[in-house]
SEFIFI-830112 format. One line per 5 residues: number of its first residue (from 1); their letters; for each residue x negated, y negated, z negated of N, C-alpha, C, O. Coordinates in steps of 0.05 Angstrom, whole numbers, always signed. Example, Ala and Ser with C-alpha at 12.3 -4.5 7.8 and 13.67 -1.06 7.14 Angstrom:
% SEFIFI-830112
1> AS> -264/+114/-156/-246/+90/-156/-264/+66/-156/-285/+66/-169 ~ -257/+45/-142/-273/+21/-143/-258/-1/-157/-268/-23/-161
END
This chain:
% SEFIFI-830112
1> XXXXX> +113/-66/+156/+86/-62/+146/+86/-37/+128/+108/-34/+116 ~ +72/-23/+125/+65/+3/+116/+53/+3/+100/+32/-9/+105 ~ +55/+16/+66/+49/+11/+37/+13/+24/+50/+3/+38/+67 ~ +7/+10/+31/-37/+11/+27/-41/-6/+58/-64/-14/+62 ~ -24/-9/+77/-41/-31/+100/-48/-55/+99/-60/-65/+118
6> XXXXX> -42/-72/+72/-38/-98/+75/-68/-113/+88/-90/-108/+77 ~ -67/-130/+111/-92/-142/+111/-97/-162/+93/-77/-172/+84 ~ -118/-171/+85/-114/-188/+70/-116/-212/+70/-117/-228/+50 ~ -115/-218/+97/-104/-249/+114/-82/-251/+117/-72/-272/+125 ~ -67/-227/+111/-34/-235/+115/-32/-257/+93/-44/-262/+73
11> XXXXX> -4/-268/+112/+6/-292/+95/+38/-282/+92/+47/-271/+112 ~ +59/-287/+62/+83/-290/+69/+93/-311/+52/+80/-329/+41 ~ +122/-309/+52/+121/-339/+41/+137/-326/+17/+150/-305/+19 ~ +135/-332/+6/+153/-327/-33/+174/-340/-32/+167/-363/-29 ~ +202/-338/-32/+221/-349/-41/+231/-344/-58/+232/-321/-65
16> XXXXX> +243/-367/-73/+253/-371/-98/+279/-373/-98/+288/-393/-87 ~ +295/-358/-106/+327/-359/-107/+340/-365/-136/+340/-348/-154 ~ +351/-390/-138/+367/-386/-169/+388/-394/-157/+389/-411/-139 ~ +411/-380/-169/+439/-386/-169/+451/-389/-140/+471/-402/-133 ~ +435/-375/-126/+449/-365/-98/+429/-382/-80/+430/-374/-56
21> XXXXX> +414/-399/-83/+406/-425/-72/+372/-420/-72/+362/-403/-87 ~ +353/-438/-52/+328/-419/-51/+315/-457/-67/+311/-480/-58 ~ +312/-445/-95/+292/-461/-113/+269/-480/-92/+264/-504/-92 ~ +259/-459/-76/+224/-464/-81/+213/-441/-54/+217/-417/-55 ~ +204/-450/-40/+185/-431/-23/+157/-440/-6/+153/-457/+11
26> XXXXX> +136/-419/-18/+112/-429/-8/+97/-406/-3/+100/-383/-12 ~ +77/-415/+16/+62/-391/+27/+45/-375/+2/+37/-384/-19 ~ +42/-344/+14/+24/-344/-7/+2/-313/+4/+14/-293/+14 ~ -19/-313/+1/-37/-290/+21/-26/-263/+6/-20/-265/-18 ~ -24/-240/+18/-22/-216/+15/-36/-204/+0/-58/-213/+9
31> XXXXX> -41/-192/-14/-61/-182/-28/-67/-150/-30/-88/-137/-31 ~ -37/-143/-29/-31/-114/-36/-2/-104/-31/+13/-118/-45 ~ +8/-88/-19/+40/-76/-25/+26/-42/-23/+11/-33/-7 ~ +40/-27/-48/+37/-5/-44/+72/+9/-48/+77/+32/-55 ~ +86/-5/-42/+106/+5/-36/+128/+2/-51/+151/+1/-42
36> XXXXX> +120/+0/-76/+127/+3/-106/+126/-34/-118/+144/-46/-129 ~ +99/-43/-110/+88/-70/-122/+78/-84/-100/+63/-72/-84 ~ +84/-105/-96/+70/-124/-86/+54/-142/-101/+61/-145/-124 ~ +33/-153/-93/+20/-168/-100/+10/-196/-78/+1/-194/-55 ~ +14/-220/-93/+4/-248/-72/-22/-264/-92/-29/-255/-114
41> XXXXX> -30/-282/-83/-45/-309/-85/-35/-331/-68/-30/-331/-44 ~ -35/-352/-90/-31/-373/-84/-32/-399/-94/-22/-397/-117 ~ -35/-414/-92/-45/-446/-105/-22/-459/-113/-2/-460/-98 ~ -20/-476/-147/-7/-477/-158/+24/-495/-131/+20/-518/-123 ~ +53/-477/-123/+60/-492/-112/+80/-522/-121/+101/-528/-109
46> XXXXX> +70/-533/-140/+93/-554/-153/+84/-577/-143/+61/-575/-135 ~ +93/-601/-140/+88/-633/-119/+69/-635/-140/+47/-644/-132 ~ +71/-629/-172/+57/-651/-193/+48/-633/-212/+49/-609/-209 ~ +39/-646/-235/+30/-622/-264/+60/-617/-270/+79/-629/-261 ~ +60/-599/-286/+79/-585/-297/+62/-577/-327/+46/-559/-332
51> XXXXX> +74/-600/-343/+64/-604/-373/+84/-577/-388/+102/-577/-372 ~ +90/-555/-408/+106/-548/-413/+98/-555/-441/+118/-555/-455 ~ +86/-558/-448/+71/-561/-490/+46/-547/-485/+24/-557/-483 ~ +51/-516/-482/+33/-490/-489/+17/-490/-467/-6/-483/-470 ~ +25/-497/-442/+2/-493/-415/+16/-514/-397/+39/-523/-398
56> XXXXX> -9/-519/-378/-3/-538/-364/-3/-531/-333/-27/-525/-327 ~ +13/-531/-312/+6/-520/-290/-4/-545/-268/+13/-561/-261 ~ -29/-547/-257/-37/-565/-234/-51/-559/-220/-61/-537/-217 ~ -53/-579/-206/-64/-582/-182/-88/-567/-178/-107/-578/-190 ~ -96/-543/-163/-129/-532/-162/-115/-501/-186/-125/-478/-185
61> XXXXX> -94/-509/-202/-88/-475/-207/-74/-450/-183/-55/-453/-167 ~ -85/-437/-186/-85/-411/-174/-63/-387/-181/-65/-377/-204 ~ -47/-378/-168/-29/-361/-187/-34/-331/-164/-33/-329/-140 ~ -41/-309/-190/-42/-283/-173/-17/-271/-189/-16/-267/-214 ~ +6/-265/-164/+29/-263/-175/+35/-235/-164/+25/-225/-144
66> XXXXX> +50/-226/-179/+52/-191/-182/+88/-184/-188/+97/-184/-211 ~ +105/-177/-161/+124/-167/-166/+132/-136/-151/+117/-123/-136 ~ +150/-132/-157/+151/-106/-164/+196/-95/-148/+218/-106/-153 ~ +190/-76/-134/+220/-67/-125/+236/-61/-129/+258/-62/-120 ~ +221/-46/-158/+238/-22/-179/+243/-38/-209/+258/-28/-225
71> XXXXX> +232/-57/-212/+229/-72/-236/+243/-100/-243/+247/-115/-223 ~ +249/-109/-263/+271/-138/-254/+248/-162/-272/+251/-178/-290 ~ +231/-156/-261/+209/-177/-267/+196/-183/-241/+199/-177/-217 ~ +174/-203/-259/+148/-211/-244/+129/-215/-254/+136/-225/-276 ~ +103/-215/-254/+87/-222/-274/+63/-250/-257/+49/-240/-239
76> XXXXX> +62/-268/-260/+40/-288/-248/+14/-292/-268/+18/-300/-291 ~ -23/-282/-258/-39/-296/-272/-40/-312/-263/-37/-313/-239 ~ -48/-340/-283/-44/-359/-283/-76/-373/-287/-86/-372/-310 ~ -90/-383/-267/-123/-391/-266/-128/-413/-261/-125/-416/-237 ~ -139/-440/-274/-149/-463/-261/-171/-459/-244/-184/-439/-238
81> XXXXX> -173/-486/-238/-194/-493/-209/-224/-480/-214/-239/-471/-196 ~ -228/-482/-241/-255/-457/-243/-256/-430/-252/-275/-420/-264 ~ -231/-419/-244/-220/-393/-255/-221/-380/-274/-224/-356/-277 ~ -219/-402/-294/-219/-389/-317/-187/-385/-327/-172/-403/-319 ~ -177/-368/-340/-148/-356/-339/-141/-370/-361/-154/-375/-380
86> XXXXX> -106/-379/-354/-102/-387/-373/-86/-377/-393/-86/-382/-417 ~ -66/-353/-370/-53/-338/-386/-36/-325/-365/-46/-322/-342 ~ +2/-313/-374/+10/-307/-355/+47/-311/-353/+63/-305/-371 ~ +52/-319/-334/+79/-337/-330/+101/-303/-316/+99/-287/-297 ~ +114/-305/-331/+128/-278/-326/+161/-288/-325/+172/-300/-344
91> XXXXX> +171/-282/-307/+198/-289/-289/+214/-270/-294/+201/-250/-290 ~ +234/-265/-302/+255/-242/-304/+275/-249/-273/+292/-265/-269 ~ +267/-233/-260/+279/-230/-237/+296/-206/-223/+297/-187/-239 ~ +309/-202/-200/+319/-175/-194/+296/-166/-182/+277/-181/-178 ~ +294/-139/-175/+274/-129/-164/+279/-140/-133/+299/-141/-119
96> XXXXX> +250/-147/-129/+249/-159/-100/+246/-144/-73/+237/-121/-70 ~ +257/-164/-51/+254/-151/-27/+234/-162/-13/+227/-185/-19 ~ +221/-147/+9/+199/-155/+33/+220/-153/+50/+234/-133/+51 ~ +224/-177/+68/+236/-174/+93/+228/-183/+115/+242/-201/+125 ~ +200/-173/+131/+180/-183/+148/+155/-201/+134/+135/-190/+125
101> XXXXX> +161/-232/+135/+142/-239/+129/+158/-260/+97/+149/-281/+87 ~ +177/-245/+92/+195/-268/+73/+195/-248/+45/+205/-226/+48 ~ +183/-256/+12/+188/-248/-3/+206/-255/-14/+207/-280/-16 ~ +228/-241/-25/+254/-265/-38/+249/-249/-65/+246/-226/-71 ~ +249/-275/-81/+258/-259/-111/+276/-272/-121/+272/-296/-119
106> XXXXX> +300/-264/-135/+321/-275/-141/+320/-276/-177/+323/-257/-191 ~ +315/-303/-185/+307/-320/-205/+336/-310/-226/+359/-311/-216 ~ +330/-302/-253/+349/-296/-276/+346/-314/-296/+354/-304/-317 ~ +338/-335/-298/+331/-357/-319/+315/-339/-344/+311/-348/-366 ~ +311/-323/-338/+289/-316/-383/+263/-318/-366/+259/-312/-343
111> XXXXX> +251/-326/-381/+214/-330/-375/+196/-316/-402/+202/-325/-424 ~ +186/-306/-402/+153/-297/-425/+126/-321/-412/+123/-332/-391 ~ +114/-321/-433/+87/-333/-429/+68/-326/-447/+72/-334/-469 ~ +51/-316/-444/+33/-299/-448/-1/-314/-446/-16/-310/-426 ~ -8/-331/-470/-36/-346/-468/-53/-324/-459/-44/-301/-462
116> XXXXX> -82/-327/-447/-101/-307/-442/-113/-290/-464/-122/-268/-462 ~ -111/-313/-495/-123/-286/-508/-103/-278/-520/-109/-266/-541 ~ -72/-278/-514/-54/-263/-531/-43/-269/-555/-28/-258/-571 ~ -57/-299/-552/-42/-294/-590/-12/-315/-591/+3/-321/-610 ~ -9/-323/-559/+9/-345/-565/+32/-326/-544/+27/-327/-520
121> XXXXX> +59/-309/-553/+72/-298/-540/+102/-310/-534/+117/-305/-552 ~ +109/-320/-520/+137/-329/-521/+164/-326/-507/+164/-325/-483 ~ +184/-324/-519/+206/-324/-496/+220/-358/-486/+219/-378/-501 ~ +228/-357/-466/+224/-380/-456/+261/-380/-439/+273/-360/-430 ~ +275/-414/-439/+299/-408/-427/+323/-388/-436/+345/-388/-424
126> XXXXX> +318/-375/-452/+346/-365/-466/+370/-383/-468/+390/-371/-476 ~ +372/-406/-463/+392/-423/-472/+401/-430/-436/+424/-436/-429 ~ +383/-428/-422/+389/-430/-387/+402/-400/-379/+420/-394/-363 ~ +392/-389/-391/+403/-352/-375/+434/-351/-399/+453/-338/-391 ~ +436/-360/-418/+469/-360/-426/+486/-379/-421/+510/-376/-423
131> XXXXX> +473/-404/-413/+495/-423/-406/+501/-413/-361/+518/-423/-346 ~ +484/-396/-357/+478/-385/-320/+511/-374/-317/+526/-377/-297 ~ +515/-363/-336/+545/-335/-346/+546/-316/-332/+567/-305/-326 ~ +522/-309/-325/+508/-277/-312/+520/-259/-335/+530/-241/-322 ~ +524/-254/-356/+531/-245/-381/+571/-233/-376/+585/-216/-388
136> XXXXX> +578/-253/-353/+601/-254/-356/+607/-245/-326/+628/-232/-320 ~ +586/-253/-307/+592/-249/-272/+589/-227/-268/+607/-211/-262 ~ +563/-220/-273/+546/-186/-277/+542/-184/-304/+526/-197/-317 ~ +557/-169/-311/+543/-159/-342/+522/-136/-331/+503/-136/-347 ~ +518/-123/-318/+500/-102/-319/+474/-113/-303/+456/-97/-304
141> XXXXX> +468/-135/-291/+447/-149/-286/+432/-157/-310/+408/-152/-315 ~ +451/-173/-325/+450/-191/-348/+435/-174/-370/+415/-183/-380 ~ +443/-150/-378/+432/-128/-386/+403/-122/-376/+385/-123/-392 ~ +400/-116/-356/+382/-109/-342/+357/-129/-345/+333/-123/-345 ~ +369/-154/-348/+357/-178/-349/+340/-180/-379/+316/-184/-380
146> XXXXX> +354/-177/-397/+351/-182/-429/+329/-159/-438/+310/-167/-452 ~ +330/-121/-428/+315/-108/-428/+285/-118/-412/+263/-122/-424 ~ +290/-123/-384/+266/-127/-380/+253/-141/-396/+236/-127/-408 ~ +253/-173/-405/+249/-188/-425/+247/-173/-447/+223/-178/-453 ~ +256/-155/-466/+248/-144/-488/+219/-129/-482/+199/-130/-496
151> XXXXX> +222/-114/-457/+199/-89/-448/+177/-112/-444/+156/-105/-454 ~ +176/-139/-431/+146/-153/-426/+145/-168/-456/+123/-177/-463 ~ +163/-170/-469/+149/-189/-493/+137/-155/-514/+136/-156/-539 ~ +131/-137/-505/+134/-118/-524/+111/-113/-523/+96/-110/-542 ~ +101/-110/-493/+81/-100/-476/+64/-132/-485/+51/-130/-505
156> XXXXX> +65/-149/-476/+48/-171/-488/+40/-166/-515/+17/-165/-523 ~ +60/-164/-530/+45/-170/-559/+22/-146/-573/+2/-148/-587 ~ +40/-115/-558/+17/-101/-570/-8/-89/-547/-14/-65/-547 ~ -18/-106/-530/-32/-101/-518/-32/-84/-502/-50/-68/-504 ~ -14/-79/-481/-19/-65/-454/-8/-77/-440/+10/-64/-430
161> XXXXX> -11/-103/-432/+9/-118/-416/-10/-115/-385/-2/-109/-363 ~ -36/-123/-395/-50/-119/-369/-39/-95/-359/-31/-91/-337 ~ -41/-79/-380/-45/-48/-360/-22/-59/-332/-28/-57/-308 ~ -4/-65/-338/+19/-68/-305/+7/-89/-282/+22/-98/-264 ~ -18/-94/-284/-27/-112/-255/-54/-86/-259/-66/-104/-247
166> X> -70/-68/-263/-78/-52/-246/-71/-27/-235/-84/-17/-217
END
């Protein structure tokens, strides 16, 4: 597929990779690849709610998820069943591949979460990404890993976080 063609009935499926192993994979519509970024939609894919304290993810939420080739993130908005936003679930990942109709993103345990109006900013899993021993397998991932996480909690707090989904 060819960056600016995406139809927007394409479907691919998202896979989730932690620790060599595929987490999680669910369809999700195309939205956009310009070569650089991809962009999907898709309906919340977990069996049940997913209570965390600060947000709750269910059934009828919506995730417009935004990853990127060059970047070791991801960024997901995060919308219930009447689209109103709730905020945004951000993955520290390697930069991902398109391989036909298969997105793989390969999962680094640090997470950000980001409420919609900003005032609730967090880092999330630090205690999962040092007990992983990416720190010790790949140090230069692990690195790579900790920066990105510094650059989205940075970008969240002083307001240009949107600016990276247009």
């Amino acid at each position: 597929m060819s960056a600016n063609s995406a139809d927007p009935k394409t479907s691919v499926d998202v896979v989730l990779v932690k620790g060599g192993r595929t987490k999680i994979r669910y369809p999700a519509e195309l939205l956009g690849d310009d070569g650089t970024r991809i962009a999907v939609r898709a309906p919340w894919a977990g069996d049940a709610t997913r209570d965390f304290g600060f947000v709750r993810f269910e059934s009828g939420d919506v995730f417009t998820e935004y990853y990127w080739r060059d970047r070791w993130y991801s960024v997901k908005e995060v919308r219930d069943a009447r689209s109103t936003l709730k905020g945004w679930y951000c993955d520290i990942t390697r930069p991902v591949t398109l391989s036909g109709t298969e997105l793989v993103v390969a999962d680094l345990d640090l997470d950000l979460w980001r409420s919609a109006d900003g005032t609730d900013v967090r880092r999330l899993d630090e205690d999962e990404f040092a007990e992983s021993g990416l720190e010790r397998t790949d140090p230069e991932a692990a690195a790579a890993a900790v920066a990105a996480l510094d650059e989205l909690e940075s970008l969240a707090r002083t307001g240009d976080f949107e600016a990276l989904l247009t």
